[in-house]
N, C-alpha and C positions, 0 to 999 in steps of 0.2 A: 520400598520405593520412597516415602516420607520421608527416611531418614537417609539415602542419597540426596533427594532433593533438599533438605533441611542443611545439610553438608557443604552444597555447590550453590545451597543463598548465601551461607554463610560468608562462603569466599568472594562473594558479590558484594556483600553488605546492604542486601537487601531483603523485601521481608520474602519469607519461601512460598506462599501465596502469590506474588508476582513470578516468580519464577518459574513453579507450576505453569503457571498462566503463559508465560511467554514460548516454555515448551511445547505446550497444547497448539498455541497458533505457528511453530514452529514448523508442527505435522500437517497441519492443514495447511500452512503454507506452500509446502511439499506439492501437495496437491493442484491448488489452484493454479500454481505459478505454472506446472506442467501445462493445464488446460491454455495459455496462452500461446505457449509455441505451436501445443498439440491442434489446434481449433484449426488457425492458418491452414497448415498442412493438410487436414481432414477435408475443410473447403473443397480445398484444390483437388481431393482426390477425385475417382472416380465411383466411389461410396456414397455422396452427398449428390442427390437431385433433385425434383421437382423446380419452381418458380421462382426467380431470381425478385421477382416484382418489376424488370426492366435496370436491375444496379450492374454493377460492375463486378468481378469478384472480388477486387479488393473493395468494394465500399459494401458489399457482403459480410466481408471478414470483419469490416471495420462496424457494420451494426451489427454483428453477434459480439462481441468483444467490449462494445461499447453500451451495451445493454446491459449488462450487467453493472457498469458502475450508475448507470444513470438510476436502474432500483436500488441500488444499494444506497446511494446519494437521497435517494429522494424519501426513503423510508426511514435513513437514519435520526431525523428530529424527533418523531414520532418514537421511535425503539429508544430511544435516549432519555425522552421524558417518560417514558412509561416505564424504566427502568429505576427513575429516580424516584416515580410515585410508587412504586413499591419494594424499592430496595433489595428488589431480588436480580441480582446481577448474574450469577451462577444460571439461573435458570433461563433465561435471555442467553446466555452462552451457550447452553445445550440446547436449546428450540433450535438455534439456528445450525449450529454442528450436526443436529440430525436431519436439518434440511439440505444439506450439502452433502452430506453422505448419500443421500440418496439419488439426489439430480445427479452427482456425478454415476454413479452407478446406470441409471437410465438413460444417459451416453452410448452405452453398449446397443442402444435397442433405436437411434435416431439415425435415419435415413435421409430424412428430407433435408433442407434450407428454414422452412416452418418450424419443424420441431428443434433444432440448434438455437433458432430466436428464443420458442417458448421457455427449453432447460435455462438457458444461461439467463435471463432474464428472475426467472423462482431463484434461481443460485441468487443475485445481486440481493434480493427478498432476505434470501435465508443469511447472508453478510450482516445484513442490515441490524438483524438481531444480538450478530456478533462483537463488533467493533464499539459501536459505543458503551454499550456492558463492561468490555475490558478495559478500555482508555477508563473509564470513568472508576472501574474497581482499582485499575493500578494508584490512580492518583486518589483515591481515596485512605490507600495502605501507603502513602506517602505523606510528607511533610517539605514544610518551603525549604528548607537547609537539602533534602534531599531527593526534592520532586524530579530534577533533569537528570540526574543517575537513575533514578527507579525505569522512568522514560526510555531512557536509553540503552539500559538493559532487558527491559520487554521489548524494544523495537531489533536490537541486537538480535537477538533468538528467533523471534519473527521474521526478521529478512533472510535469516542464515537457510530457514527453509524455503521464503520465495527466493534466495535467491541459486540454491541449487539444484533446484526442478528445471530450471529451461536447460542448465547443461546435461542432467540424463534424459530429459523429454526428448530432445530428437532420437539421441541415441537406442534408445529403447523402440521406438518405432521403425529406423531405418535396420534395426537387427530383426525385427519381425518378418515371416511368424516364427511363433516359437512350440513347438514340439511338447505334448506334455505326457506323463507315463502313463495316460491309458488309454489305451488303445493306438487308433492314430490319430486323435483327434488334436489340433492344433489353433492356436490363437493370435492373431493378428498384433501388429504393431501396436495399432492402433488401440485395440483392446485390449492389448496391455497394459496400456497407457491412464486408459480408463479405472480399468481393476485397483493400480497403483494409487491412484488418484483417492478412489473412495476408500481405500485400507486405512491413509491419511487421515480421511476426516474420520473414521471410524475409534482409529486409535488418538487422537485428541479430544471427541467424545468420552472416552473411557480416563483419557489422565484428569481433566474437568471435572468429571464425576466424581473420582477417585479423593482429588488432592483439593482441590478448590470449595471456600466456605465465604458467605458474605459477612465481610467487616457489621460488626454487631452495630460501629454508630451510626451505620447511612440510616439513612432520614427520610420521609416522602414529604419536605417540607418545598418543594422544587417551584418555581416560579408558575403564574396562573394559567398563563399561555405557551404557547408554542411560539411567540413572536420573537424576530432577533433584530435587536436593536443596531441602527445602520448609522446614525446620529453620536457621537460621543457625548454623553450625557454632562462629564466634568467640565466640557464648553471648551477644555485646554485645545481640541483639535475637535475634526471638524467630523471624525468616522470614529467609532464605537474600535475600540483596541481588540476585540475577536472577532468582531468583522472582520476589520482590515487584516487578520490573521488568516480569515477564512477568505480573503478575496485571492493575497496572496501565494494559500496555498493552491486554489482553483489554479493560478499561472503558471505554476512549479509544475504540477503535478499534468496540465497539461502537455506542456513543456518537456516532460521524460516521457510520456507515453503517446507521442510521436513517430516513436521509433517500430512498438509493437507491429503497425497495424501493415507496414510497407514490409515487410520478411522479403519476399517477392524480390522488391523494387533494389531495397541494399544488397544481396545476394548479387543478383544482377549486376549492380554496379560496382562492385565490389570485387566479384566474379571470385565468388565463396561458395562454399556451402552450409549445410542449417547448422552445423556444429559451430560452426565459427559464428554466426548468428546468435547461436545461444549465448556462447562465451560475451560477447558484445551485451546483448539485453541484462545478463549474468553483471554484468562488470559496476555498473549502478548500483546494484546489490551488493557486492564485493566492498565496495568502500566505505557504505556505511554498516556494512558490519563491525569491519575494522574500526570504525568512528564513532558509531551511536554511542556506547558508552565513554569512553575519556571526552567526549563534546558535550553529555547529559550532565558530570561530572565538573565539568568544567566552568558549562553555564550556571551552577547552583555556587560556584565560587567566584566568578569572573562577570556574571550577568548575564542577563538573558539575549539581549536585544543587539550586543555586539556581534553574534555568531548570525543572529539572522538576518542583521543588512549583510555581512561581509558572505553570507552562503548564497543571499538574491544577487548581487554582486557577480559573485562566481559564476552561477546559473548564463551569466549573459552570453559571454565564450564559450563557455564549453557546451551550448546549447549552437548555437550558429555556425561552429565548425565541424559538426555533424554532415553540414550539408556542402561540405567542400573536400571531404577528406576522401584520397584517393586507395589506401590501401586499407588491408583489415585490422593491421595492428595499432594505426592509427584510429581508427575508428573505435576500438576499444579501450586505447589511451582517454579519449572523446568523453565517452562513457564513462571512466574509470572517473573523471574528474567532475565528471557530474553529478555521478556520486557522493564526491566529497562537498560539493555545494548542497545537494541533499540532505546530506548528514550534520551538516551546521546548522539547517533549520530546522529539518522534522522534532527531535527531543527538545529541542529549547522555546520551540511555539507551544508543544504539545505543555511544556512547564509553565510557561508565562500564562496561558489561560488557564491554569489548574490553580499559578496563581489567585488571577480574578475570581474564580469562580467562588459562588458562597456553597455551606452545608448543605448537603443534597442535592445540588445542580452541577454534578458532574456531568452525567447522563447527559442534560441539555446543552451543555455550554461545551463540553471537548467535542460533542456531537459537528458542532458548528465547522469544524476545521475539521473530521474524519468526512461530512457531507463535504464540503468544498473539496477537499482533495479525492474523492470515489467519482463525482463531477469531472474534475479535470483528467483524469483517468479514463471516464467515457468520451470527452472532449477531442481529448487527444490525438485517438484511434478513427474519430469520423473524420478529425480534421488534415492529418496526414492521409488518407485515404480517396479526400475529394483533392486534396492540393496535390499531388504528386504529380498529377496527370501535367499539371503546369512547369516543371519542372525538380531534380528531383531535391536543389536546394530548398524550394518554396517554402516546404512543413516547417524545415530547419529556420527558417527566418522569422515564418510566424512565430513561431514560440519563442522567439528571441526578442520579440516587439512586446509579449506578453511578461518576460520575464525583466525586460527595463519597466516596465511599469509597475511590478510588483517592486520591485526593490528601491522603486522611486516610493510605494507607500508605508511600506516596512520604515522609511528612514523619516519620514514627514511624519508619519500616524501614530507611531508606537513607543511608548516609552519603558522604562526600566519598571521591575517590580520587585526587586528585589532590595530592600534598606539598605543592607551593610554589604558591598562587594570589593572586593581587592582590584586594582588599577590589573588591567592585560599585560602581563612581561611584554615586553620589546629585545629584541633581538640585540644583543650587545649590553643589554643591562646587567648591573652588579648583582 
């Protein structure tokens, strides 16, 4: 195994510790991403009861869904800096993989409306441990010549698993139950879904363990506090450069996870079903797989801060015509291109504050942009959930109010970090 993976960093040009790494959240991606389409569906069944609290079911679905980014957000500064004060990144990555393995596993056994809140809330917990450990070990096994390709190829692997769970997650449910050889015992859609789910984290646990070692220089030299500076200290502008990174991605990230929480409502209107559904949620993912790296790659040559006004930029359209598009293949076109707005910022921010950041403050400082965007992520899902009811453009416009103002700060607030970059070809140049 060491020496495949040793083989296929090679061909990356990256160190094989990130690509360990990217694999691992690959499988777990697998998993989680399942749990999104799988959850909706579950709601609705006739499996899940007791006490709604008086909500709707979509704004049900939409706080199971969104509970987990809001723990996962709100634990990340804390897992971030405790990570940096003691340099053990690897093991911050297995606390939380064996906390996911297990929530999902305990899936199998939740009945209620109560207990769907309590798992998926521990899940956002057990995240919490995960994500800034990684961002912060990738970019610590990087260097500024090479930081948005390393970026880009841990996010590459990483999506390619969230993003092909939602197209077998319906599937795998609506072929349920499935028959198994002994006896006549047989296992639900649903619980297959589940089983899949924690295999996932089970087996990213085991490559983590297996292949993953922390970089001998981190430091536990990490700043005194937890505080994150809102003010730009250089006085050049007027908000702190990962702030304004981290306000930004809170808008994006809103801004795509809109779409989650409505299944229901686009089906409906759309007059599809959950496959086609997938394919659509799926489609976001799709193109920055395709992208994350030659955009990580590109920003470590061309600069940082061109791809992420011109991806907030993009974000505006292909965010507001979500909520106008009449057929399914448009709607995934929609998606597909939102993707590519995605993909021009995710690696190039995640670079430019890896820039800033000093020895030992990865942990706290990438933190900052994985909490703002696990936020927007729980944002999303409430906020498409109570707006729908108003019509079903609404969601789609708020996110579109949010993503002009992010891209209004990206181009005011943030400047280049990079010394030496090559001018952007233009289309017709020699």
């Amino acid at each position: 195994m060491r020496s495949l993976v040793r083989l296929v960093a090679a061909q990356f040009a990256v160190d094989r510790r990130v690509l360990a790494l990217a694999f691992a959240r690959m499988a777990d991606g697998i998993g989680n991403s399942f749990l999104v389409i799988v959850i909706p569906l579950y709601v609705g069944s006739d499996i899940v009861g007791g006490t709604t609290f008086g909500l709707s079911e979509s704004m049900i679905i939409g706080v199971i869904l969104s509970l987990f980014g809001f723990f996962n957000s709100s634990f990340q500064p804390l897992t971030g800096r405790l990570s940096d004060q003691t340099g053990a990144r690897k093991r911050f990555v297995l606390i939380g993989l064996a906390g996911l393995a297990t929530t999902n596993a305990v899936y199998l056994f939740a009945e209620t409306y109560v207990s769907l809140v309590v798992i998926r809330a521990l899940q956002g917990v057990s995240v919490a441990f995960i994500i800034p450990a990684s961002v912060a070990l990738v970019n610590e096994l990087a260097t500024t010549q090479d930081r948005g390709g390393n970026m880009g190829v841990y996010n590459t692997f990483r999506l390619v698993g969230f993003g092909s769970g939602p197209i077998v997650a319906a599937a795998v449910v609506n072929a349920g139950p499935y028959g198994l050889p002994i006896g006549e015992l047989t296992v639900s859609g649903f619980d297959a879904a589940f089983y899949i789910a924690t295999t996932t984290a089970v087996i990213s646990f085991l490559l983590v363990t297996a292949l993953i070692t922390d970089p001998q220089t981190t430091r536990a030299n990490a700043g005194a506090d937890l505080s994150i500076p809102i003010r730009d200290q250089s006085g050049r502008h007027l908000l702190d450069p990962i702030f304004t990174l981290g306000v930004a991605s809170l808008f994006m990230a809103t801004s795509i996870a809109l779409f989650a929480t409505i299944q229901i409502q686009v089906n409906e209107h759309l007059q599809q079903g959950e496959v086609w559904f997938g394919f659509q949620f799926a489609a976001f993912i799709i193109a920055q797989v395709l992208l994350q790296t030659p955009i990580g790659r590109a920003c470590d040559r061309y600069g940082r801060r061109p791809f992420i006004v011109v991806g907030m930029l993009l974000l505006i359209p292909t965010t507001l015509v979500q909520g106008f598009v009449t057929t399914s293949e448009t709607m995934f076109l929609a998606r597909l291109l939102q993707g590519v707005a995605g993909a021009m910022v995710f690696a190039p921010s995640l670079a430019l504050a890896g820039d800033l950041a000093g020895e030992g403050e990865s942990g706290s400082k990438l933190s900052v942009l994985t909490m703002a965007f696990g936020f927007g992520i729980a944002i999303g899902p409430l906020s498409s959930g109570a707006l729908v009811g108003f019509g079903f453009e609404v969601p789609f416009i708020f996110g579109t109010v949010l993503a002009t103002l992010g891209a209004i700060l990206v181009y005011t607030q943030i400047e280049e970090t990079l010394e030496h970059t090559q001018p952007v070809p233009v289309v017709g140049d020699d």
